[in-house]
C-alpha positions as CSV (number, residue, x, y, z in Angstrom):
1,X,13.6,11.5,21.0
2,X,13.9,9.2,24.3
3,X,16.1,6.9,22.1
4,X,18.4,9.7,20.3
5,X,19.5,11.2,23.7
6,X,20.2,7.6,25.1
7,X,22.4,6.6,22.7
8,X,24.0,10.2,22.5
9,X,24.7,10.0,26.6
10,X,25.8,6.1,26.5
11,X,28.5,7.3,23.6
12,X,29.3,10.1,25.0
13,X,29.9,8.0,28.1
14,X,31.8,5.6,26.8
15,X,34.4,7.5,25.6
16,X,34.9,9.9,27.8
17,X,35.8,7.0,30.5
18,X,38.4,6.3,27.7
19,X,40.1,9.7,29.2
20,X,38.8,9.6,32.5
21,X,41.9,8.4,35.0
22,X,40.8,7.4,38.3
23,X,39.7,4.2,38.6
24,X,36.0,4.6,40.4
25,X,34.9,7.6,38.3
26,X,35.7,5.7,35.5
27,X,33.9,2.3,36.2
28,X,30.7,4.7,37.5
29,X,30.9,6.8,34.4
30,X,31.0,3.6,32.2
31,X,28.8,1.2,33.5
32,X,26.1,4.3,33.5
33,X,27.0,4.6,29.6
34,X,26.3,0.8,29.3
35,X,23.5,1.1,30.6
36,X,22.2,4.0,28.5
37,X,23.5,1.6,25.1
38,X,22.1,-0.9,26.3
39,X,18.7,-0.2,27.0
40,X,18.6,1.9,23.1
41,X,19.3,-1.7,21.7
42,X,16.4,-3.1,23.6
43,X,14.2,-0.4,22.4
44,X,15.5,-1.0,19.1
45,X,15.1,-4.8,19.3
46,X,11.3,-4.5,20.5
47,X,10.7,-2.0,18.1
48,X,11.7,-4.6,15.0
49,X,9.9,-7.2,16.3
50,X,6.1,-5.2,16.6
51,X,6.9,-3.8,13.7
52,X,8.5,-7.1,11.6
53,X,6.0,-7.1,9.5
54,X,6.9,-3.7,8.0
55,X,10.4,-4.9,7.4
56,X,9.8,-3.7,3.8
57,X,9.5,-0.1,4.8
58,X,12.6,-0.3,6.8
59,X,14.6,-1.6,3.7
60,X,13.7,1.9,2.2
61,X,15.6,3.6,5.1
62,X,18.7,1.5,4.4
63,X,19.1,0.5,1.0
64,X,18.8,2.8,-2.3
65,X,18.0,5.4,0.3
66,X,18.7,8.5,-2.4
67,X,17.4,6.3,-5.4
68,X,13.5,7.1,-7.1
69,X,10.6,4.7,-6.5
70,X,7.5,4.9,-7.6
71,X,4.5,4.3,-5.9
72,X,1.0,3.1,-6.9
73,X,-1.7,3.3,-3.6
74,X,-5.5,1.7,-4.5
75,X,-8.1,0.3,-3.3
76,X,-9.7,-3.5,-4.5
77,X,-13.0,-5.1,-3.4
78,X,-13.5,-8.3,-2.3
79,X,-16.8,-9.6,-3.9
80,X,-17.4,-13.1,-3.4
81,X,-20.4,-15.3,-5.1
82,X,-21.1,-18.8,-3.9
83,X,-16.9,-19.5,-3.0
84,X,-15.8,-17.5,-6.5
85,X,-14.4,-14.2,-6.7
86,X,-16.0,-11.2,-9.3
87,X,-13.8,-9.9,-11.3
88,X,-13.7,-7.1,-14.3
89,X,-12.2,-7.0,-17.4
90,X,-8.9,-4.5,-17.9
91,X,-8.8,-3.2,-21.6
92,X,-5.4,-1.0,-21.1
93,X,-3.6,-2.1,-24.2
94,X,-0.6,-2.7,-21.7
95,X,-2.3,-5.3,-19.7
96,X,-5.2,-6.9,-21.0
97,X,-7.3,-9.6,-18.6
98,X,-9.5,-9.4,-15.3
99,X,-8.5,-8.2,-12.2
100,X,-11.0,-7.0,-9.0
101,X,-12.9,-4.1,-9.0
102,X,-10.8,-1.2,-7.7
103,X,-8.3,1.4,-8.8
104,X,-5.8,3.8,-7.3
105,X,-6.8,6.7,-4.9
106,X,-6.9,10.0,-5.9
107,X,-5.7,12.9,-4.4
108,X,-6.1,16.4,-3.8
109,X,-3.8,18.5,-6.0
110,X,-3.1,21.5,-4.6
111,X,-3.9,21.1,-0.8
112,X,-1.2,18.6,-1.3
113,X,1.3,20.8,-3.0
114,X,3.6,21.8,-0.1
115,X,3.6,18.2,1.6
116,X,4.6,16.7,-2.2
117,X,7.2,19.3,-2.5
118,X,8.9,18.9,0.8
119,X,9.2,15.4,-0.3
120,X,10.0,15.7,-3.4
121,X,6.8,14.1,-4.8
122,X,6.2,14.5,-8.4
123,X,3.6,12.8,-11.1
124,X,5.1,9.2,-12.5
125,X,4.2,8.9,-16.2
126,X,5.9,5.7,-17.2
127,X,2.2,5.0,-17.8
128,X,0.3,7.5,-19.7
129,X,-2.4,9.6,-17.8
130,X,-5.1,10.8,-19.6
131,X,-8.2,13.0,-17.9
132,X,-9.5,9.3,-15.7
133,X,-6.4,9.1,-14.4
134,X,-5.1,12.6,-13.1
135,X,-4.3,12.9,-9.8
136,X,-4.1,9.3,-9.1
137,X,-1.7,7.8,-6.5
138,X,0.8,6.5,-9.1
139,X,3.3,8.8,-8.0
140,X,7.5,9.4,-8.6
141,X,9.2,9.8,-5.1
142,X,12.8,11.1,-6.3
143,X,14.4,9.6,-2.9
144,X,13.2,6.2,-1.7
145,X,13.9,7.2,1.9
146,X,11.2,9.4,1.8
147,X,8.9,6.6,1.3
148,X,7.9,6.1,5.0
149,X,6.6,9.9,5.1
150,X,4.7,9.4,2.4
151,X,2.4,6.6,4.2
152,X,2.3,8.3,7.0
153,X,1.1,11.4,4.9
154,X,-1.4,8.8,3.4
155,X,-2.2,7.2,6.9
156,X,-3.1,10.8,8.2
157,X,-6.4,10.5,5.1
158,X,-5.9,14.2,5.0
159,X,-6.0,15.8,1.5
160,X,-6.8,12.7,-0.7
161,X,-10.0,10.2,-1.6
162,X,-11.0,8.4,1.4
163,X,-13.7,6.5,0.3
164,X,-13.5,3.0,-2.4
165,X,-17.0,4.2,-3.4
166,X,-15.6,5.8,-6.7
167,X,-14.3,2.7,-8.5
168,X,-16.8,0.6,-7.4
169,X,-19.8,3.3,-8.9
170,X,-17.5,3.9,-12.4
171,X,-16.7,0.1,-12.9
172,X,-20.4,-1.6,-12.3
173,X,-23.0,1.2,-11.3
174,X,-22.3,3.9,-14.5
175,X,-22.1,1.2,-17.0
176,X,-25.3,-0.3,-16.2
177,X,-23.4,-3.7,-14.9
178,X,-25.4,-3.4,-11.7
179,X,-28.8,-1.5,-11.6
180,X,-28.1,2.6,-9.8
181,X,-32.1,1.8,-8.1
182,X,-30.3,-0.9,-5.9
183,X,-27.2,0.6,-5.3
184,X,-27.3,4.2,-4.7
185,X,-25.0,3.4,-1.9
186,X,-23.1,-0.2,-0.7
187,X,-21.7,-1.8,2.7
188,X,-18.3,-3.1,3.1
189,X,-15.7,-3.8,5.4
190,X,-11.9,-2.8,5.3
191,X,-10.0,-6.7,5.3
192,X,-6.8,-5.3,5.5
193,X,-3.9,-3.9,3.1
194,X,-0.9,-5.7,1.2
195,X,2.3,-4.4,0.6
196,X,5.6,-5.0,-1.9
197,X,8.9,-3.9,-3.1
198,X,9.2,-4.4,-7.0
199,X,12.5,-4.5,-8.7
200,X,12.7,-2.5,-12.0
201,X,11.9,-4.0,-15.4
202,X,11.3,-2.8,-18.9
203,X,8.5,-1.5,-18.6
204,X,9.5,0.2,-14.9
205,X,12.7,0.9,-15.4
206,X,13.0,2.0,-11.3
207,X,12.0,0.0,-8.3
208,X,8.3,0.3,-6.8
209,X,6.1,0.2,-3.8
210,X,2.5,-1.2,-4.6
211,X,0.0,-0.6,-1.4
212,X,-3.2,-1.9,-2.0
213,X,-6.1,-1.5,0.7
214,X,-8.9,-4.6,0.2
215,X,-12.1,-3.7,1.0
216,X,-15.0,-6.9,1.1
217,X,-18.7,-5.7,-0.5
218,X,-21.0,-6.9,2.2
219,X,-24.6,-6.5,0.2
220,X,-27.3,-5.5,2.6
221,X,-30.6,-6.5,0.9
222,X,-31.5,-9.6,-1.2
223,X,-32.2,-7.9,-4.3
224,X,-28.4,-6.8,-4.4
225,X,-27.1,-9.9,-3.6
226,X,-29.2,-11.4,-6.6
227,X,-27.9,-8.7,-9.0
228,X,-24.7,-9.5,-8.1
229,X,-25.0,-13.1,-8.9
230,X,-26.4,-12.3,-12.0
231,X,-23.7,-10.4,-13.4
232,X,-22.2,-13.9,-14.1
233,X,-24.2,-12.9,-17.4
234,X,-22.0,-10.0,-18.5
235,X,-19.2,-10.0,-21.4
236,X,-17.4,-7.7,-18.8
237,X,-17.1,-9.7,-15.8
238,X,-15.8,-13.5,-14.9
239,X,-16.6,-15.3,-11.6
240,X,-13.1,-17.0,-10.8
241,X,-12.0,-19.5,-7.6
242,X,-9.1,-19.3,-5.6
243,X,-7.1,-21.7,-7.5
244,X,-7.9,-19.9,-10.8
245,X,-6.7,-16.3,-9.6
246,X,-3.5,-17.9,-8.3
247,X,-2.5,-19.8,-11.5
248,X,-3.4,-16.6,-13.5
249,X,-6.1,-18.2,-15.6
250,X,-10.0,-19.0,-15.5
251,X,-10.8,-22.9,-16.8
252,X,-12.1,-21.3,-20.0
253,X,-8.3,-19.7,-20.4
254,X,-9.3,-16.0,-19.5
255,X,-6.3,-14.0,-18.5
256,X,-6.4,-13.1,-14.8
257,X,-4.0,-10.1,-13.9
258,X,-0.8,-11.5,-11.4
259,X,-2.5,-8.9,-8.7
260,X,-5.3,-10.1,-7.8
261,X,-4.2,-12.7,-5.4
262,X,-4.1,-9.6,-3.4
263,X,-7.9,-10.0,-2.8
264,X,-7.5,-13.5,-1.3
265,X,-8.0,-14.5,2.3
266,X,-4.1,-14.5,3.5
């Protein structure tokens, strides 16, 4: 608000010593516009640069602004073995290879109704959802400058999953992978989050925003960092180093999916 009436008063200003005849009043009147312009670009200027890192966000305010996007928010752990990375096999006919344990958040249907409405916030079935995948965070926003509210909707954690437990318990806990005696509940740390703008392609045929938060599995007893290691043993799961997840494939020429760089110390 401080910003919006300084750069109202310094236009104003400005052009009213356009009109303004005697000579004083006029240099008074302008300098004190300048001054009001002047310090709303500063503001601006600082602004960009603590927030440059965002500059991503911003490009939703300017370009496309009243085009869709669709958005995709989740969560992907960090599990690390002796300097390899665990990761799960995907068996989604559309993308088949391993990727981190994880998936997109969920959230709360109707409490969010109004908030989805106002921004115009609708389901995005260019993938098909079946009854797993309802009320996931793969959403349609039908104007791209609506983006920012969105985040700060989700940055609010009101009315959606909070907690990465989920994933982690339906991907290695229920299917036996890791043993439920051990790990009725785990440790781990939020790393940090990762962010991009996707053009469209055939499968997306409209741009999209893809915010993942990484979370690192810190196991808290020796038995569970043992059954960790030992899932090197399972048909599901490949350990895989740095190098491998970012040329896309293990040494044994398993398929690693292009996202899971994402879980990689920056």
């Amino acid at each position: 608000m401080k910003n919006k009436v300084s750069i109202i008063l310094g236009c104003v200003g400005l052009i009213a010593s356009i009109f303004i005849k005697n000579t004083t009043t006029k240099e008074a009147i302008f300098n004190l516009a300048l001054g009001f312009v002047a310090g709303w670009v500063i503001d601006v200027v600082v602004y960009l640069i603590d927030n440059r890192k965002n500059w991503i966000l911003f490009k939703t305010l300017i370009f496309k602004r009243r085009k869709p996007i669709r958005a995709t928010i989740a969560y992907l752990f960090r599990i690390e073995v002796n300097g390899k990375y665990v990761l799960i096999k995907r068996h989604k006919p559309d993308r088949i290879g391993y990727q981190p344990v994880g998936g997109a958040f969920k959230y709360f249907k109707e409490e969010s109704r109004e908030k989805f409405d106002q921004l115009g916030i609708e389901p995005c079935n260019l993938v098909p959802r079946d009854a797993d995948t309802k009320d996931d965070l793969r959403i349609r926003i039908n104007k791209r400058k609506h983006l920012i509210a969105f985040l700060k909707w989700f940055e609010s954690r009101k009315n959606r999953e909070i907690d990465p437990w989920r994933e982690f318990y339906e991907e290695l806990v229920e299917p036996g992978l890791l043993p439920i005696e051990l790990f009725k509940h785990v440790k781990y740390v939020y790393i940090g989050s990762h962010k991009e703008l996707v053009p469209p392609s055939p499968g997306f045929p409209i741009d999209q925003f893809r915010y993942a938060e990484i979370y690192e599995l810190r196991p808290d007893s020796d038995e569970q960092r043992r059954a960790i290691e030992n899932l090197i043993n399972e048909d599901e799961i490949t350990f895989a180093t740095p190098d491998e997840i970012r040329s896309g494939s293990s040494s044994n020429g398993l398929t690693i999916l292009p996202h899971t760089f994402k879980i990689l110390p920056k």
